[in-house]
BAMIDO-178049 format. One record per residue (C-alpha): residue number from 1; x, y, z. Coordinates in pm, whole numbers, plus 50000, padded with zeros to 5 digits. Each point is the difference from the previous one (the first is absolute). Example, Ala and Ser with C-alpha at 12.3 -4.5 7.8 and 13.67 -1.06 7.14 Angstrom:
// BAMIDO-178049
- n;c1;c2;c3
- 1;51230;49550;50780 $
- 2;50137;50344;49934 $
This chain:
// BAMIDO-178049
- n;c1;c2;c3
- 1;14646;19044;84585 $
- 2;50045;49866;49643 $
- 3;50290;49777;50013 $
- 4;50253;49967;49681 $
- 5;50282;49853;49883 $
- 6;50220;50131;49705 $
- 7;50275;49760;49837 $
- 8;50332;50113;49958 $
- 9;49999;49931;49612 $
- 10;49719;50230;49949 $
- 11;49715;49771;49963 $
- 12;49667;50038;50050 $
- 13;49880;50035;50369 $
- 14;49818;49774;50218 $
- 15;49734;50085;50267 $
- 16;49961;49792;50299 $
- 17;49805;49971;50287 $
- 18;50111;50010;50370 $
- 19;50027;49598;50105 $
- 20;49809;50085;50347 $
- 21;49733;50135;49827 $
- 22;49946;49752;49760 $
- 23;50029;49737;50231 $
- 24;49695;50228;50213 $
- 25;49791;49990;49666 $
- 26;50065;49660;49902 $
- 27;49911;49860;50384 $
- 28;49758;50225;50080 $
- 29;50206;50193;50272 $
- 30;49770;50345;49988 $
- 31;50218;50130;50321 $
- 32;50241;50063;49780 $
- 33;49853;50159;49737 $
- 34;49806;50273;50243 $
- 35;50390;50119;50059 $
- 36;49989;50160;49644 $
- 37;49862;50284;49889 $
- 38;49772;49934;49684 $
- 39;50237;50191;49740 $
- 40;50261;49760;50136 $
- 41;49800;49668;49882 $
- 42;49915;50194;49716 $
- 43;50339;50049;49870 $
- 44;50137;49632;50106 $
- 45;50030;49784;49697 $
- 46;50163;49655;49926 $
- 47;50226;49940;49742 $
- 48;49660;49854;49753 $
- 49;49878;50376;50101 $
- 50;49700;49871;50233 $
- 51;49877;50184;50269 $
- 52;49965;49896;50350 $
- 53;49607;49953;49940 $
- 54;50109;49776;49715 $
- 55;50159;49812;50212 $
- 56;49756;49944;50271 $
- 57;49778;49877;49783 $
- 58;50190;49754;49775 $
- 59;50076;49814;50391 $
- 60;49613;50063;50145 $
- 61;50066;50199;50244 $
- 62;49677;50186;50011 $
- 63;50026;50195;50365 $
- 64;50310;50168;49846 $
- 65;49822;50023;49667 $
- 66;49732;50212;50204 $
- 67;50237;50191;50191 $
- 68;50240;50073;49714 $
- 69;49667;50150;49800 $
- 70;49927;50222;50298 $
- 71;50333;50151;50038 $
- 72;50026;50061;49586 $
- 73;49775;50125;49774 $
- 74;49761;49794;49734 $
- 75;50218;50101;49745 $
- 76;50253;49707;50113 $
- 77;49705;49793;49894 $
- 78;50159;50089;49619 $
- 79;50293;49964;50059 $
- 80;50214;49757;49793 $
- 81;50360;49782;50016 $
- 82;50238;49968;49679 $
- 83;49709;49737;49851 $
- 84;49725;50256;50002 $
- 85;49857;49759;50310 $
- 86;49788;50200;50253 $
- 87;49961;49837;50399 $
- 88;49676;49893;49804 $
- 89;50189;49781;49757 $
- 90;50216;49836;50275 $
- 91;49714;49916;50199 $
- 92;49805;49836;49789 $
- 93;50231;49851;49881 $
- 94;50136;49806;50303 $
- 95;49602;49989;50076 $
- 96;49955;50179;50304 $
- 97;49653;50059;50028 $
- 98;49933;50238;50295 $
- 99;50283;50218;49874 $
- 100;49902;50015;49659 $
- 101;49623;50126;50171 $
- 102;50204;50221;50253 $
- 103;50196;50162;49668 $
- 104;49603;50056;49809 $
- 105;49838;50141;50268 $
- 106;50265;50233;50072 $
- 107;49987;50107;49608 $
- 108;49640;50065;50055 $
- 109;49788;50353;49968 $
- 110;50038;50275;50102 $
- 111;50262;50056;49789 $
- 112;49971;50040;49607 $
- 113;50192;50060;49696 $
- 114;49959;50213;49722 $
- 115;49827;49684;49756 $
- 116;49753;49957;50345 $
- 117;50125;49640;50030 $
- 118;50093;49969;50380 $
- 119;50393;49900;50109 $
- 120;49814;49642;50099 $
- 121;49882;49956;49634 $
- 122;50366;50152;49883 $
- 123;50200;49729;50222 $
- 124;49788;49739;49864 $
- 125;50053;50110;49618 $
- 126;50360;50111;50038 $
- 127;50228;49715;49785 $
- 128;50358;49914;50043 $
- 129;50287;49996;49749 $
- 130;49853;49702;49911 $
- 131;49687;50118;49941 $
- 132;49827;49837;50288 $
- 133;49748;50094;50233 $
- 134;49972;49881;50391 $
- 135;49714;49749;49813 $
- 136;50271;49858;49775 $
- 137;50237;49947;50283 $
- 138;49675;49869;50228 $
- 139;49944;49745;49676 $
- 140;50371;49906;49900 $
- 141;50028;49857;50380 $
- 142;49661;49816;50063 $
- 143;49875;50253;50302 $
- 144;49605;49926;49929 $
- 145;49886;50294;50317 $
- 146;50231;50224;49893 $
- 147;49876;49989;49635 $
- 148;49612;49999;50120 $
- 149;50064;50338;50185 $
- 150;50185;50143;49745 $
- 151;49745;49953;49774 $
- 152;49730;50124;50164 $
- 153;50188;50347;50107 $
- 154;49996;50041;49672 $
- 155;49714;49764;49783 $
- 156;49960;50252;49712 $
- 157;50410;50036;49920 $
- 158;50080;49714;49700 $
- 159;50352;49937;50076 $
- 160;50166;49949;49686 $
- 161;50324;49800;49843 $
- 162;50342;50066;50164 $
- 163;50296;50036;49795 $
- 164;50019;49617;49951 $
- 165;49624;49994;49886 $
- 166;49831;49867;50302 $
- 167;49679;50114;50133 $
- 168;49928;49881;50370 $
- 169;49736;49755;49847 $
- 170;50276;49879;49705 $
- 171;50264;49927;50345 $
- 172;49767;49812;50174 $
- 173;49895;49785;49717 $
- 174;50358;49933;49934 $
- 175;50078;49887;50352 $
- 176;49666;49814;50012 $
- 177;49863;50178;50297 $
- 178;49636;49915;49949 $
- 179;49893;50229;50306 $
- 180;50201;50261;49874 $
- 181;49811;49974;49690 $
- 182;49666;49990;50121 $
- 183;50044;50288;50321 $
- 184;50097;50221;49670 $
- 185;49717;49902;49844 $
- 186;49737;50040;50223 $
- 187;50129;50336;50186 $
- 188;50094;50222;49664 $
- 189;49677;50167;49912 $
- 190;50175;50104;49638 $
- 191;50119;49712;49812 $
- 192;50374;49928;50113 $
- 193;50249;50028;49730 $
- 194;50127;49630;49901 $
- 195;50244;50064;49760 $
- 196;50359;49863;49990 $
- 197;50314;49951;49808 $
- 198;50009;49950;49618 $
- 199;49640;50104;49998 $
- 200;49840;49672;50216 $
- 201;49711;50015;50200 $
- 202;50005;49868;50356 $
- 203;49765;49711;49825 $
- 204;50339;49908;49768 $
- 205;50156;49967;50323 $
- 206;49764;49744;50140 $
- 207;50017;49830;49719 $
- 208;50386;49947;49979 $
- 209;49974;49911;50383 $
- 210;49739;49747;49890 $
- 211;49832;50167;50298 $
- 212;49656;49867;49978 $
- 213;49874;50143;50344 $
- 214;50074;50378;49863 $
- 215;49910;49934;49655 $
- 216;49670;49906;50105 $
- 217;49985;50335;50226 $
- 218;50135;50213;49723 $
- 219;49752;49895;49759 $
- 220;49678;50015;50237 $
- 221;50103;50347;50038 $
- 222;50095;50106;49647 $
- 223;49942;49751;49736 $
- 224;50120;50268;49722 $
- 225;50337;49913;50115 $
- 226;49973;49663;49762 $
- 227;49987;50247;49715 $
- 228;50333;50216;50064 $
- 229;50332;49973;49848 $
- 230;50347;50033;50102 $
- 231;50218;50207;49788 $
- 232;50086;49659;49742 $
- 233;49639;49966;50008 $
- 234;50024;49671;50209 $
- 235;49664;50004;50179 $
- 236;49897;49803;50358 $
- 237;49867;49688;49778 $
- 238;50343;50036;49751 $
- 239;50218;49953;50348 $
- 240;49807;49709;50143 $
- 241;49943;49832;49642 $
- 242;50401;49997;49987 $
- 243;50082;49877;50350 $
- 244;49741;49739;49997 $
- 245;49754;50105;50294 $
- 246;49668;49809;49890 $
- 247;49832;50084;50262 $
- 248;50043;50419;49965 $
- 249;49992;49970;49628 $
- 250;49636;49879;50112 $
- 251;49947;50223;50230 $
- 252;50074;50293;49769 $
- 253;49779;49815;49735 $
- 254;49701;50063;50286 $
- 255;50068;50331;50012 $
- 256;50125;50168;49673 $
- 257;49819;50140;49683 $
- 258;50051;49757;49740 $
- 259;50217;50217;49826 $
- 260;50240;49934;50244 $
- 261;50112;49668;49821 $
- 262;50087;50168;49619 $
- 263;50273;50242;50078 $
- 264;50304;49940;49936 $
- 265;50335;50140;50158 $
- 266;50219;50218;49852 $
- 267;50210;49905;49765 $
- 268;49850;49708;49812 $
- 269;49600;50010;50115 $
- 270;50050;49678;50180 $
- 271;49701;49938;50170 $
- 272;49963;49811;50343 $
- 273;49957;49659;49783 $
- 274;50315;50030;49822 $
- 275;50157;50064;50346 $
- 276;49821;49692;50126 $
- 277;50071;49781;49685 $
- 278;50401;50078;49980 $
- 279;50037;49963;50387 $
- 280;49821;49644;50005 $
- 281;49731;50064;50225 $
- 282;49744;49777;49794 $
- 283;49767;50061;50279 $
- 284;49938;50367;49994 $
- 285;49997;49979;49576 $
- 286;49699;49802;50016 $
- 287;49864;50232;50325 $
- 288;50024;50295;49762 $
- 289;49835;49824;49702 $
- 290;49679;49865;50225 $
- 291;49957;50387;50091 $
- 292;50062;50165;49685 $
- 293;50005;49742;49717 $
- 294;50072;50208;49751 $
- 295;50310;50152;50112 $
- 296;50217;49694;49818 $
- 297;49943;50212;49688 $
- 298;50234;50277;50103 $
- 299;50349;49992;49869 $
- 300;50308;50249;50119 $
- 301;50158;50266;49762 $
- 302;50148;49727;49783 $
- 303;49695;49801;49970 $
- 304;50053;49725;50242 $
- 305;49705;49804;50161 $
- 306;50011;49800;50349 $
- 307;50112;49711;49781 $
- 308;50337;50164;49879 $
- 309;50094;50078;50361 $
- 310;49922;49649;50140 $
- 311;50247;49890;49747 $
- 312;50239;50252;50110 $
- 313;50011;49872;50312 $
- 314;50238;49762;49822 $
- 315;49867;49627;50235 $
- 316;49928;49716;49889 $
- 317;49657;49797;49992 $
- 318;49901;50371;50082 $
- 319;49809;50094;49721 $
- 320;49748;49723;50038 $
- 321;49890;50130;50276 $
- 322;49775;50257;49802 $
- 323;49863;49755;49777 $
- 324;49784;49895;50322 $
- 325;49814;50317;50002 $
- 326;49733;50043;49701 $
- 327;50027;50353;49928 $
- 328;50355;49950;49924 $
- 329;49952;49715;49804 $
- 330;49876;50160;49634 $
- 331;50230;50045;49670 $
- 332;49964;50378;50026 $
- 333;50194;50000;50302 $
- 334;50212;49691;49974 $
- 335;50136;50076;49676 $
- 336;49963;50400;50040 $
- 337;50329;50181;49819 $
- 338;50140;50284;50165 $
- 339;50198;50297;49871 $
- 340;50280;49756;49890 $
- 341;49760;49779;49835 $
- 342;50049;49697;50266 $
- 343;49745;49810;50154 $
- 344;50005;49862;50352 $
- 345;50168;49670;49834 $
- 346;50288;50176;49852 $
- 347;50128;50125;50326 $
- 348;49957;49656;50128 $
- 349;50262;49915;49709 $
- 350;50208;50279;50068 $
- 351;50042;49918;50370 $
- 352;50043;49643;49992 $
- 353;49711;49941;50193 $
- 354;49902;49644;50050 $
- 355;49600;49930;50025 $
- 356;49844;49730;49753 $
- 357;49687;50079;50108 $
- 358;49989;50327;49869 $
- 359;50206;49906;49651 $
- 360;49772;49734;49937 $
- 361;49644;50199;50081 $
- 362;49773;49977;49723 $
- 363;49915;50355;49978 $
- 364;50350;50143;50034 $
- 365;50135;50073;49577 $
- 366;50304;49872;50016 $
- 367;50090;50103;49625 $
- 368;49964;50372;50080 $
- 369;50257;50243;49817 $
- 370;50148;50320;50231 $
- 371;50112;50311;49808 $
- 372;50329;49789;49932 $
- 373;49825;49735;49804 $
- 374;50080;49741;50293 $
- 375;49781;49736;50130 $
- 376;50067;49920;50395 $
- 377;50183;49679;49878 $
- 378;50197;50203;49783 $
- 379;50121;50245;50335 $
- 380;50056;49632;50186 $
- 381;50224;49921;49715 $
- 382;50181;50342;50028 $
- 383;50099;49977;50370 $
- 384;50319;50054;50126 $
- 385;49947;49731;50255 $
- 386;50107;49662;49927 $
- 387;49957;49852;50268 $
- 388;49732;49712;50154 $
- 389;49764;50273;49993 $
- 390;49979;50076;49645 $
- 391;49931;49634;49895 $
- 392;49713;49968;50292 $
- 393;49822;50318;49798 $
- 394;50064;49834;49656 $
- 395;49875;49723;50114 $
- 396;49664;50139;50092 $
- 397;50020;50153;49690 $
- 398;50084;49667;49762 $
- 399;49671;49855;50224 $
- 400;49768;50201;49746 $
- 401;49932;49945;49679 $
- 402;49870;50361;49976 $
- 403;50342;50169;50085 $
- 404;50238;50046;49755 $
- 405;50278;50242;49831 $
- 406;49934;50306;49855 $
- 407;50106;50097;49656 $
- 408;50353;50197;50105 $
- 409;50093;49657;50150 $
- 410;50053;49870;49620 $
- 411;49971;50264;49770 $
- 412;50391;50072;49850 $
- 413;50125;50339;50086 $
- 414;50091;50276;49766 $
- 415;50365;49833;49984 $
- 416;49976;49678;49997 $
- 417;50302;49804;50144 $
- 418;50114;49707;49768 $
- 419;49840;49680;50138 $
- 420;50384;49832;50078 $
- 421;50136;50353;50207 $
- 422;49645;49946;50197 $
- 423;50027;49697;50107 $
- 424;50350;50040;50104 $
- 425;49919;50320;50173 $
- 426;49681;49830;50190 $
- 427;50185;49709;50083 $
- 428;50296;50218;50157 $
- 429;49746;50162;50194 $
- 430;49785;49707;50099 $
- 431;50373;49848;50081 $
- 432;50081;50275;50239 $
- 433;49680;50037;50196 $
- 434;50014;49614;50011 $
- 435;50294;49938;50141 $
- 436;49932;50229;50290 $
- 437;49678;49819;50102 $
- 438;50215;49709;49977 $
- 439;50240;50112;50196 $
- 440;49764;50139;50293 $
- 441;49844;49658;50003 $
- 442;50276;49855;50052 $
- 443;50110;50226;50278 $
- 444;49631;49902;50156 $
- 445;50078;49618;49979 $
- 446;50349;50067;50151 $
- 447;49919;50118;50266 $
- 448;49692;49775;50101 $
- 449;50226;49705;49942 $
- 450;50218;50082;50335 $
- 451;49668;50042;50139 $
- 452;49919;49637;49911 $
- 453;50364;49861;50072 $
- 454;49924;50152;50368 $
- 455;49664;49818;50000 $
- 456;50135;49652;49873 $
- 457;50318;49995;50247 $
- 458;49795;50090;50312 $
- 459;49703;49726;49872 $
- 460;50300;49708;49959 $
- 461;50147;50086;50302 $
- 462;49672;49978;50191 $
- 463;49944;49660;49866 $
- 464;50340;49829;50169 $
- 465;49918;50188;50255 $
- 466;49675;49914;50177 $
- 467;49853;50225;50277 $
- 468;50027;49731;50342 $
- 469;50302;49843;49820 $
- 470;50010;49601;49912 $
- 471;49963;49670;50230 $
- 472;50281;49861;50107 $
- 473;49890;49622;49947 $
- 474;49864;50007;49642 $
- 475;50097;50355;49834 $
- 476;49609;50111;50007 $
- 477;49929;50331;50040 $
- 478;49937;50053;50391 $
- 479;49625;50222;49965 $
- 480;49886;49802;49662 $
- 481;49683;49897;50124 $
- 482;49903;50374;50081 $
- 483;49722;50151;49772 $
- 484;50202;50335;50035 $
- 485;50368;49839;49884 $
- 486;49832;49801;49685 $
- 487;49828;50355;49850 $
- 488;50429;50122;50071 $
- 489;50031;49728;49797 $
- 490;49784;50059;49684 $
- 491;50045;50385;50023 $
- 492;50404;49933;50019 $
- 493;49941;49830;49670 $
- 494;49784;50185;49811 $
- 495;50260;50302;50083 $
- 496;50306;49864;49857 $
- 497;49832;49804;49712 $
- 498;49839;50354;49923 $
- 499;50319;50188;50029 $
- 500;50186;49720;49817 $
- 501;49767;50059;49709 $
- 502;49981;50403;50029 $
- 503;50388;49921;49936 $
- 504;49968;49777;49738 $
- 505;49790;50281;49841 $
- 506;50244;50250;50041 $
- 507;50304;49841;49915 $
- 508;49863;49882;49657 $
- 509;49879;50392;49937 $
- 510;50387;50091;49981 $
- 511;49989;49817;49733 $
- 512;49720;50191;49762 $
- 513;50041;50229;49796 $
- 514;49664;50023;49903 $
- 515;49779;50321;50158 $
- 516;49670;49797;49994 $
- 517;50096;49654;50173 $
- 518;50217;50212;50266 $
- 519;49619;50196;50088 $
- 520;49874;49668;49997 $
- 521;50194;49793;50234 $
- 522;50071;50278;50267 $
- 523;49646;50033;50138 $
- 524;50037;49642;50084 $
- 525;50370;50034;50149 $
- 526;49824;50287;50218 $
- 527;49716;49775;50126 $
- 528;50166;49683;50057 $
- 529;50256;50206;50162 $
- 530;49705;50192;50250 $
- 531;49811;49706;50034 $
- 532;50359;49813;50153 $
- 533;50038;50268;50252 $
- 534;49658;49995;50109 $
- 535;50030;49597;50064 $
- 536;50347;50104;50155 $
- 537;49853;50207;50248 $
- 538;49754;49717;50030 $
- 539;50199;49769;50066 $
- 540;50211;50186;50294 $
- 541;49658;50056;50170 $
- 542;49897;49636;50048 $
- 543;50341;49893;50030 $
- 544;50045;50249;50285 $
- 545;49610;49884;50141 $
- 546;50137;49608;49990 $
- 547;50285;50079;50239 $
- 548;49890;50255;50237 $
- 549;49797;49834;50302 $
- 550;49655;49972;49925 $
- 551;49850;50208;50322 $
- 552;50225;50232;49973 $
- 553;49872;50398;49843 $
- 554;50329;50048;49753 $
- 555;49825;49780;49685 $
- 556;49712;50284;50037 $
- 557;50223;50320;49915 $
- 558;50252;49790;49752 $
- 559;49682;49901;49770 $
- 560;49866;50364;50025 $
- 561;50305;50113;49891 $
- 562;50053;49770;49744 $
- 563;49642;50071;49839 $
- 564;50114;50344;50028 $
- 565;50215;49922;49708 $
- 566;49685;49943;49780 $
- 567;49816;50272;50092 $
- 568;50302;50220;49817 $
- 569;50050;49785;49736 $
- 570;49639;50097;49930 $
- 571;50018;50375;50049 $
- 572;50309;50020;49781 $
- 573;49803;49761;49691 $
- 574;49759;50231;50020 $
- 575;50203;50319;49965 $
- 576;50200;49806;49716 $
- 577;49698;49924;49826 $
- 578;49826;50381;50019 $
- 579;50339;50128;49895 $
């Protein structure tokens, strides 16, 4: 009988199943299913509102999945729990293959309803709350059989999106099932739906998996898929251009019409170059431009080329980078104005961005005028940055003899300030900005002094005292004919006399008050301060080499660890210097 449960508070109530029957379903115990009557396992439910078929087939159990259909009718076939899921859903789902053919052929003809489309072909179209089919679940969980025989029950149905946007095809892409993808494929006689969400194709998928295996599949079956659009208008090649996949942006290349390459996404028509350009993948810019030369010409909605964007990726020694490719390198595009009226160079001002290279390239104008009258030095001038990086750009800009100020850098305003209340005001400004560059240099040189102090004491201590100790008869040091204990020696020395002089440095910069000899002398506080360390560290590995016995494996894993040192003293240089 149907079995309920009714809270005292008036809630809502809850079915439930008898426990010795579900255990029977869920082990396969068909004895004790034969003691009910049929309109007895009809009415049994569980609390999610499944049936007892639904539950012999979410565990396998296909005798009592057979016996269960020949005590009830087909229509339990139809039935469905509290997710819309039918004992189709659940067993594909957990991918039990003879019960999901058990459930089919049971669905079979003779029967028919009213549209003529038999309960088999009904089971296999029926979708879930979620709006999947037994395919979906078949996909979502990697069952390849169970997804082959669905399919071919049914090789004329397209399965379409559920309610998150996935078609079967769209899931497996995602999950990068590549048999998924190609038993879907090769078994749908119509072509399978391979939509998803936000209007992607299963190719945009591949593509963001940087999935080269399925990419390659997808586009031997549909190449058309290069040419489709997601709802920004980002297109396979767009994706791939931005994440930097070379080897699919070629692929799609192969395979796409070559109008593929000028469209641009929505909003701001940036085409894949841009995308390319302002992400810094150099590589797939000039991929794009030995396909489709021409496509440097384009420019987004506020007339940008590829040259503005490499500039806004805002790096240094960047820019150059373009000047190596010939179709780049002509005054229509180097010096091209865009809706603002600034050239490639004048964002170079603007950001701060330090590459000589590009300043000082013949064909780049570096007088040009934007809508506000400025020339790029003029913007370099006008930066709120005044810091180290702001006198680097000048200084590529002071290089040429070409680049100079425009005429709002001298020209009197409307109200002119008397000349005496100028130069007091300028001078209280250039005063205030000063002083806090002074004051953060200071702070620098501060703190690497204690880094030197540290450095000299441990050096002078080493010195009086000598790894193996002194000889008792003359007051030699004990190992002092050792190759090991004379490089101690020399590396000792060149550690303190280097820190000495970082300190020296240092300790005369709290003295200055000038900004321009305080950016002069710390760069060689901070390398006569690295360069003591690194003989430091030197210096501990031979002296450690010179006392430890000769035959014995400790000096290998003490100078490996030592030249450790180096290797991140390099790695961090290099991320200073990029940065």
């Amino acid at each position: 009988m149907d079995q309920r449960s009714t809270s005292n508070d008036g809630r809502a109530q809850t079915t439930y199943m008898d426990a010795d029957l579900y255990t029977a379903a869920s082990k396969g115990n068909i004895s004790k299913l034969e003691q009910l009557e049929a309109c007895d396992l009809g009415r049994q439910r569980t609390p999610k509102s499944n049936t007892i078929l639904h539950i012999a087939a979410q565990f396998g159990q296909l005798d009592c999945v057979k016996r269960i259909l020949e005590l009830t009718s087909f229509s339990s076939l139809l039935k469905i729990n509290l997710k819309g899921d039918t004992p189709l859903h659940l067993a594909a789902r957990e991918g039990h293959l003879t019960v999901v053919e058990a459930l089919i052929q049971a669905a079979k003809p003779p029967n028919e309803i009213e549209s003529g489309v038999g309960v088999d072909k009904t089971i296999l179209r029926m979708a879930n709350k979620e709006g999947d089919t037994a395919l979906h679940e078949a996909v979502r969980y990697h069952h390849p059989e169970v997804v082959k025989l669905l399919i071919k029950e049914d090789p004329q149905f397209t399965y379409g999106p559920n309610i998150s946007g996935g078609t079967p095809i769209h899931m497996a892409v995602e999950r990068g099932h590549v048999d998924l993808v190609q038993i879907i494929i090769e078994n749908t006689r119509t072509s399978p739906a391979y939509s998803g969400i936000l209007g992607r194709t299963a190719l945009h998928a591949a593509v963001i998996r940087n999935d080269q295996e399925i990419t390659t599949k997808l586009l031997e079956w549909k190449p058309s898929l290069t040419e489709e659009v997601d709802q920004n208008g980002w297109s396979p090649l767009h994706c791939a251009a931005y994440f930097g996949y070379t080897t699919i942006v070629r692929q799609l290349l192969n395979k796409s019409v070559k109008s593929v390459a000028y469209l641009g996404i929505k909003p701001g028509m940036q085409t894949a170059l841009h995308l390319a350009a302002i992400r810094g993948h150099k590589d797939i810019v000039d991929l794009l431009l030995s396909y489709y030369p021409d496509c440097c010409e384009q420019v987004d909605d506020n007339g940008k080329n590829v040259l503005h964007f490499a500039m806004m990726r805002k790096q240094d020694y960047y820019p150059r980078m373009f000047l190596q490719n010939d179709g780049l390198r002509v005054r229509g595009l180097l010096n091209e104005r865009d809706a603002q009226g600034d050239t490639p160079l004048h964002l170079l001002a603007s950001y701060l961005i330090d590459d000589e290279n590009f300043v000082l390239d013949d064909k780049v104008d570096k007088m040009g005028l934007n809508n506000e009258n400025l020339t790029p030095k003029d913007m370099v001038s006008r930066a709120t940055d005044n810091g180290l990086q702001k006198k680097l750009v000048m200084a590529c800009f002071n290089t040429s003899k070409e680049a100079g100020i425009g005429p709002l850098s001298w020209v009197p305003r409307d109200r002119e300030v008397p000349r005496d209340k100028e130069v007091t005001r300028d001078r209280e400004d250039k005063g205030s900005s000063g002083s806090n560059s002074i004051s953060t240099l200071k702070k620098v040189g501060e703190t690497h002094l204690i880094v030197t102090a540290l450095v000299a004491t441990v050096t002078f201590a080493a010195g009086f005292t000598l790894p193996g100790g002194y000889n008792e008869n003359d007051g030699l040091a004990t190992l002092g004919k050792k190759e090991a204990f004379k490089a101690f020696v020399v590396a000792d020395t060149l550690a303190m006399v280097s820190s000495v002089s970082a300190a020296f440095v240092y300790f005369f910069m709290a003295g200055y008050e000038k900004e321009e000899l305080l950016h002069k002398h710390l760069p060689w506080g901070f390398f006569l301060t690295m360069f003591s360390m690194g003989a430091m560290v030197v210096a501990f590995m031979t002296g450690m080499y010179a006392v430890l016995p000769r035959f014995s494996w400790l000096p290998i894993p003490v100078c490996v660890l030592c030249c450790c040192f180096f290797l991140v003293f390099y790695h961090v240089f290099k991320q200073f210097q990029k940065s």
